[in-house]
C-alpha positions, 0 to 999 in steps of 0.5 A: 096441967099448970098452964090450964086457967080457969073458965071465965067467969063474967065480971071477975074474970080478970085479965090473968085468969082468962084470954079473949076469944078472937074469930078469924075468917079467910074473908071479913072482920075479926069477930072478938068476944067484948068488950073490947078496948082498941089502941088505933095507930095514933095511940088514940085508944076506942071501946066497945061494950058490945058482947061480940065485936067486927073489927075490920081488917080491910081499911074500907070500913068508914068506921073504923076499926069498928066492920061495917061490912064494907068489904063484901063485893057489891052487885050492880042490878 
């Protein structure tokens, strides 16, 4: 089929020949195969080498865009 691609292949995966592999839940981050290379609102631009990433889609995060799990309901004991 024309519109199939390759399989990545590591390093010489360019970004014609393959597409990121993003995760999306009903509740949590993002979870994106890295790295990754984020544009914030300001045009400032961030990376992760990571091989999978939580980009946190909450706000609460006090790094982010980077989840730090912020958004889970905490209990009091």
């Amino acid at each position: 089929m024309p519109n199939e691609r390759p399989e990545p292949s590591g390093a010489s995966c360019g970004t014609e020949s393959c597409a990121a592999r993003v995760a999306v839940q009903r509740v949590g981050p993002l979870m994106v195969d890295g790295p990754v290379e984020v544009t914030l609102e300001d045009g400032s631009t961030v990376r992760s080498d990571r091989f999978r990433v939580a980009l946190c889609v909450c706000h609460r995060s006090r790094r982010y865009p980077w989840c730090d799990t912020s958004h889970r309901q905490r209990t009091r004991e």
